[in-house]
N, CA and C atoms as an extended XYZ file, in Angstrom:
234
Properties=species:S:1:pos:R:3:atomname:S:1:resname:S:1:resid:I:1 pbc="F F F"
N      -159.564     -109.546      149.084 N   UNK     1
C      -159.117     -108.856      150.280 CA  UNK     1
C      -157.600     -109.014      150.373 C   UNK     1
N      -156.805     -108.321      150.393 N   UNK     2
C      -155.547     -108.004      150.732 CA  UNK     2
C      -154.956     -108.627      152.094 C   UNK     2
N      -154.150     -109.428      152.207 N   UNK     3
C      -153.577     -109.854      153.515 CA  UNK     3
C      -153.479     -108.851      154.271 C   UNK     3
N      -153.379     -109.440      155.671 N   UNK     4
C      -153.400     -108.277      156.792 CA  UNK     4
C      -151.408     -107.975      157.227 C   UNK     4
N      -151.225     -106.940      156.842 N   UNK     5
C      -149.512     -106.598      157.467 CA  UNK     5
C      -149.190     -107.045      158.582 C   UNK     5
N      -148.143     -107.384      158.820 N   UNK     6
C      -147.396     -107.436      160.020 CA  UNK     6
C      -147.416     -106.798      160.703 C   UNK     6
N      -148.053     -106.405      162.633 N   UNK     7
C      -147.865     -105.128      162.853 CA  UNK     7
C      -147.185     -105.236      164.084 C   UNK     7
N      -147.041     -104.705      165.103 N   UNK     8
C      -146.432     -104.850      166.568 CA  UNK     8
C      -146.618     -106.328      167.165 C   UNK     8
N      -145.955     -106.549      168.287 N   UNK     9
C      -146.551     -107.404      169.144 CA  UNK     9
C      -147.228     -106.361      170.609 C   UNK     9
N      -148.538     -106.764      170.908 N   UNK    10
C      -148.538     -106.010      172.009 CA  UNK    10
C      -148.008     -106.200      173.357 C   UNK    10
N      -146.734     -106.264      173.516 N   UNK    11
C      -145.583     -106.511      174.332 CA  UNK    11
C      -144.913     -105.403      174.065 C   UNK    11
N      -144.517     -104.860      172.638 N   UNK    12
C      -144.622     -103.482      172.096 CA  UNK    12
C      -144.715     -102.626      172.427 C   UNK    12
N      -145.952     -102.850      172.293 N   UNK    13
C      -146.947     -101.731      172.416 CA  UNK    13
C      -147.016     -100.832      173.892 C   UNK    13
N      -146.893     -101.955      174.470 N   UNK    14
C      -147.041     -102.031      176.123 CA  UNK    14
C      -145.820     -101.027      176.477 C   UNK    14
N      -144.886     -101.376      175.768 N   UNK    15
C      -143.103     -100.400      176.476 CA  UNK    15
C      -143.474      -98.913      175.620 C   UNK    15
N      -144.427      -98.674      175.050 N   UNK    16
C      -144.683      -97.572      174.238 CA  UNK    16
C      -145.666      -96.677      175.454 C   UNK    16
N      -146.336      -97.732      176.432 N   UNK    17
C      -147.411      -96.958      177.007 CA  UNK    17
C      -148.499      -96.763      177.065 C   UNK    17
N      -149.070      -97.596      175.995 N   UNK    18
C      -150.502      -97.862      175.477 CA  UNK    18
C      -150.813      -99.113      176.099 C   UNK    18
N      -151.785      -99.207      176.560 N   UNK    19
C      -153.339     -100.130      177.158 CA  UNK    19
C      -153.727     -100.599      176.352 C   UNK    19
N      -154.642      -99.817      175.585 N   UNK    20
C      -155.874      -99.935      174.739 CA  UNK    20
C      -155.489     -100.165      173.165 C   UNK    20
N      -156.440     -100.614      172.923 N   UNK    21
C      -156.827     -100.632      170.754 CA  UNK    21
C      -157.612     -100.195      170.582 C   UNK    21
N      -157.692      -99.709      168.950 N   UNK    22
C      -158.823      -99.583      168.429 CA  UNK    22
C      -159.401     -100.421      167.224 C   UNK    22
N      -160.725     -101.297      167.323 N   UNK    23
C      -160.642     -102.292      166.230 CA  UNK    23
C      -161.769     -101.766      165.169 C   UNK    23
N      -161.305     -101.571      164.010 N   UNK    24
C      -162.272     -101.036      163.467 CA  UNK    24
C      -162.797     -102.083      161.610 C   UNK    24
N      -164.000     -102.612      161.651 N   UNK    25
C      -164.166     -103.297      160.743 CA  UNK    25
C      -163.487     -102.927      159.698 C   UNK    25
N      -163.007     -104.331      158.738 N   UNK    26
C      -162.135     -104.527      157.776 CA  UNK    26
C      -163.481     -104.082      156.323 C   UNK    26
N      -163.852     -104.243      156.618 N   UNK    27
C      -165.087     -104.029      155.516 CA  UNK    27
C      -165.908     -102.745      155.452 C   UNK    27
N      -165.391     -101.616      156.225 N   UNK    28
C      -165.919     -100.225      155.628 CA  UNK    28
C      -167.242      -99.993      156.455 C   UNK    28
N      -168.102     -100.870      157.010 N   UNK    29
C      -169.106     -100.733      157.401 CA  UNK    29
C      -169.742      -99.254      158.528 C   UNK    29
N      -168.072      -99.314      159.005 N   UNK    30
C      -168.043      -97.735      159.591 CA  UNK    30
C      -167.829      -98.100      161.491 C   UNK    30
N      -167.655      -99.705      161.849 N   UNK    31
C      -168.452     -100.191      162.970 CA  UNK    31
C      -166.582     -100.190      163.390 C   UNK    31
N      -166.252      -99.738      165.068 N   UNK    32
C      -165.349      -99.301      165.470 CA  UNK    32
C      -165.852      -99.810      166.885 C   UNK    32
N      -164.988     -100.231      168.055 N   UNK    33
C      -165.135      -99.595      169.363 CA  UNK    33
C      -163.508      -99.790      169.418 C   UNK    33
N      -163.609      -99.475      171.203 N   UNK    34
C      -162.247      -99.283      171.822 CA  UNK    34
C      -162.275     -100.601      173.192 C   UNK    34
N      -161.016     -101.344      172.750 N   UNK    35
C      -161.256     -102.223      173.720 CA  UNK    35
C      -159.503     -102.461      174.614 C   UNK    35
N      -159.586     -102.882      175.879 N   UNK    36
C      -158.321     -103.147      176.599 CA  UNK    36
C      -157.745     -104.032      176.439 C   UNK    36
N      -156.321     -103.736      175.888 N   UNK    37
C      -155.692     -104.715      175.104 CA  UNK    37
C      -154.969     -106.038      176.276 C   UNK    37
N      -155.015     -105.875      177.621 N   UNK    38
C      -154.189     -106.903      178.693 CA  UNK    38
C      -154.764     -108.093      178.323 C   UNK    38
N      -155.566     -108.789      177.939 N   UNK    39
C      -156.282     -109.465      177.650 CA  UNK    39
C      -154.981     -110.438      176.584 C   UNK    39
N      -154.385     -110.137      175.931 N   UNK    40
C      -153.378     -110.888      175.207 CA  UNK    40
C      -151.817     -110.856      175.991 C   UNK    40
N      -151.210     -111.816      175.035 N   UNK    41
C      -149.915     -111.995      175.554 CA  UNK    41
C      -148.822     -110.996      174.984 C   UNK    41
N      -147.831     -110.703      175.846 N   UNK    42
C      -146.588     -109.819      175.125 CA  UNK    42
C      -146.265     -110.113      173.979 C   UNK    42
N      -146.307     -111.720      173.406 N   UNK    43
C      -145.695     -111.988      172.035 CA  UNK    43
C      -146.579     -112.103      170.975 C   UNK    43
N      -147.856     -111.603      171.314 N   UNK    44
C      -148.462     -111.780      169.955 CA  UNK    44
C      -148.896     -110.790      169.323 C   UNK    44
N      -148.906     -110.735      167.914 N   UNK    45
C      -148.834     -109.619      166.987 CA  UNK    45
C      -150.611     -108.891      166.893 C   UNK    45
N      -150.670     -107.645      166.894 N   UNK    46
C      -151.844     -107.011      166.655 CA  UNK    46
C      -152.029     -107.686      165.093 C   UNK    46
N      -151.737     -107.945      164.131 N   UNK    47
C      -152.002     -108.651      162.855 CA  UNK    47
C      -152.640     -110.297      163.144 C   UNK    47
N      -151.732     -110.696      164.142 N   UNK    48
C      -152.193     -112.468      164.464 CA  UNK    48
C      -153.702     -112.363      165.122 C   UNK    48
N      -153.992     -111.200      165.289 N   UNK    49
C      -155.542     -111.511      166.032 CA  UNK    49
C      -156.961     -111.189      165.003 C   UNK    49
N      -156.519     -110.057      163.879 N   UNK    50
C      -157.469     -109.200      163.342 CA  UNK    50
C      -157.846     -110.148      162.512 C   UNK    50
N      -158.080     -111.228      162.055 N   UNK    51
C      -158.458     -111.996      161.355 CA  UNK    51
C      -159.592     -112.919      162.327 C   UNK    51
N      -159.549     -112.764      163.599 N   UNK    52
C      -160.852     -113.753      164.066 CA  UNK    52
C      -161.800     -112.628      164.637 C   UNK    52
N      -161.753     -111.404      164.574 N   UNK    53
C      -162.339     -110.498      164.646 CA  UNK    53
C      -164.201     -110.565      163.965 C   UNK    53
N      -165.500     -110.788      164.554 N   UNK    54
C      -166.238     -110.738      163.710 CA  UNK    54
C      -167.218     -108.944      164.015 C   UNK    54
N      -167.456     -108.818      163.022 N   UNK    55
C      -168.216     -107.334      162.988 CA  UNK    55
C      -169.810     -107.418      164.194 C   UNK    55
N      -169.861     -106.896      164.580 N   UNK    56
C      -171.116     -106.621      165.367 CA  UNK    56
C      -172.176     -105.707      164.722 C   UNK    56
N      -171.827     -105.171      163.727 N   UNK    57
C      -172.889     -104.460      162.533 CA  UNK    57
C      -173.202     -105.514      161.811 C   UNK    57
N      -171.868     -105.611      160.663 N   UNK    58
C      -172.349     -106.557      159.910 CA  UNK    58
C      -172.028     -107.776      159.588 C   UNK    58
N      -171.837     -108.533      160.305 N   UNK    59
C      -171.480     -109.562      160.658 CA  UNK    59
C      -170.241     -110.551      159.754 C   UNK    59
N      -169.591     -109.672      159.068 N   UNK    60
C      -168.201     -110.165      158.536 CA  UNK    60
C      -166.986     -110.011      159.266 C   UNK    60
N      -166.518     -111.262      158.940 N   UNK    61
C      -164.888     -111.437      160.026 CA  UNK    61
C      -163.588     -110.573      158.849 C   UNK    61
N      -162.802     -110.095      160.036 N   UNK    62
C      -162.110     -109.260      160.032 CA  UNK    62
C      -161.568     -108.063      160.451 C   UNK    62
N      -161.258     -107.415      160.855 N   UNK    63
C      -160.434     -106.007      161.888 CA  UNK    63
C      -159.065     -105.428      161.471 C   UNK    63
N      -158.818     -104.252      161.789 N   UNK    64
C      -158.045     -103.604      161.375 CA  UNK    64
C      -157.895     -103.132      162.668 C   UNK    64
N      -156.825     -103.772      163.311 N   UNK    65
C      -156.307     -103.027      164.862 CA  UNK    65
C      -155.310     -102.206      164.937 C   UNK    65
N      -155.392     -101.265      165.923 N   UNK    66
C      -154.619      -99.914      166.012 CA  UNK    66
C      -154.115      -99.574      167.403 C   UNK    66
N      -153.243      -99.608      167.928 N   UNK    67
C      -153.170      -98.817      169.291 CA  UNK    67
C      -153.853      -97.607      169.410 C   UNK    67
N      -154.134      -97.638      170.835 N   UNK    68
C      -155.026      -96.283      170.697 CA  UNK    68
C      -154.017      -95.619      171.753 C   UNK    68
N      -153.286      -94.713      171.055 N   UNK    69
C      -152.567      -93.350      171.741 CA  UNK    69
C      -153.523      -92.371      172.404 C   UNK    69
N      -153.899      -92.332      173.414 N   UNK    70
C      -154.488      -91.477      173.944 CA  UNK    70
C      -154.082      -89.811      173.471 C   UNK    70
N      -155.114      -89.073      173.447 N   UNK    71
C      -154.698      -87.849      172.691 CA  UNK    71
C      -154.677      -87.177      173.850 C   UNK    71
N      -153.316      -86.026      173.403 N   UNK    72
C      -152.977      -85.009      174.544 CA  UNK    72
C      -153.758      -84.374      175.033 C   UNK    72
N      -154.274      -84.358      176.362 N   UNK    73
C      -154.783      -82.971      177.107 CA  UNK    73
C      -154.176      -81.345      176.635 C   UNK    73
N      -155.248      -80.664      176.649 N   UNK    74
C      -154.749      -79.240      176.069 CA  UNK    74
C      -154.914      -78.936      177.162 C   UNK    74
N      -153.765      -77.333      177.178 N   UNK    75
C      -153.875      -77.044      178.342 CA  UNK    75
C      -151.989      -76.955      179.169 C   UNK    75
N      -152.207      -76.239      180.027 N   UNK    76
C      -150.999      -76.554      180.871 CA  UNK    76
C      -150.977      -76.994      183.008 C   UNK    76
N      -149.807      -77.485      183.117 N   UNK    77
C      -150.179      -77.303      184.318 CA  UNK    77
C      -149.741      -76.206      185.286 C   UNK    77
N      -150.555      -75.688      186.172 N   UNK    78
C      -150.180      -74.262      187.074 CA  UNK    78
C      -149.504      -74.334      188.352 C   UNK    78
């Protein structure tokens, strides 16, 4: 398995506008949810956590975390 990159701190993340993550198993299994990221501190890295991550499918540790950018509303306003 390949070390996990360096990625934001979600303190970051936070001045970007984003809440939420998305953690999606390191092992392919396909197993994903969406969870609220306040729960951590400004200084710690989305990389420093994905390693105690355990799968709820299949029960291997590991995660691949992502901010979750909420996707644009289509559409305009009138």
């Amino acid at each position: 398995m390949t070390p996990y990159p360096t990625k934001i701190t979600f303190g970051e993340m936070r001045e970007m506008g984003v809440r939420g993550v998305l953690v999606y198993c390191r092992h392919r299994c396909g197993h994903h949810t969406e969870i609220s990221a306040d729960g951590w501190a400004d200084d710690v890295r989305l990389s420093d956590i994905e390693p105690r991550f355990v799968c709820q499918r299949c029960g291997k540790r590991g995660a691949e975390i992502r901010p979750d950018h909420q996707r644009a509303k289509m559409g305009t306003d009138a």
